[in-house]
C-alpha positions, 0 to 999 in steps of 0.5 A: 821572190824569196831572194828579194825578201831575204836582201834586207836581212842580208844587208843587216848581216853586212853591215856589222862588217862593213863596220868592222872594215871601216874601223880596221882602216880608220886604226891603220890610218891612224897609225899612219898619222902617228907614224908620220907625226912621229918622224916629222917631230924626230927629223923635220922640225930640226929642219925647218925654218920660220913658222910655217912648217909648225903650223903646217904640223899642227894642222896635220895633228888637228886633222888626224886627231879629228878623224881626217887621216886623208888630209893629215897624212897627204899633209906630213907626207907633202911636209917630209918630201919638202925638207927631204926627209924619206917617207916610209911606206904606207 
């Protein structure tokens, strides 16, 4: 019985570092957007041709800049692969 009463308070007690652990991979994420971003624009855009990688790079940006570090980064990796850049690891 005292097990049961004491789950609620345990749940808040975690929540504060469920938090902390979701911002810490939101940071690393975000410095992956930026690390790929910058790589992209170094190397890539000398690379590309017609608009379609621009666009594709703008997109990403938008996407990490709002919080979808998933899909920015899944799409500056497809982005380097393509013109045969190196992608660091990540």
């Amino acid at each position: 019985m005292r097990v049961a009463a004491l789950l609620p308070l345990l749940t808040l007690l975690a929540a504060p570092v469920q938090a902390q652990n979701v911002a810490q991979a939101d940071t690393a994420k975000a410095a992956r957007c930026a690390e790929l971003v910058a790589l992209w624009d170094r190397y890539g855009a000398r690379r590309g041709e017609g608009s379609t990688p621009n666009l594709d790079r703008a997109i990403a940006g938008q996407d990490c800049q709002d919080g979808r570090y998933d899909r920015g980064i899944k799409t500056l990796e497809d982005m380097l692969r393509r013109a045969r850049i190196t992608v660091p690891p990540g």
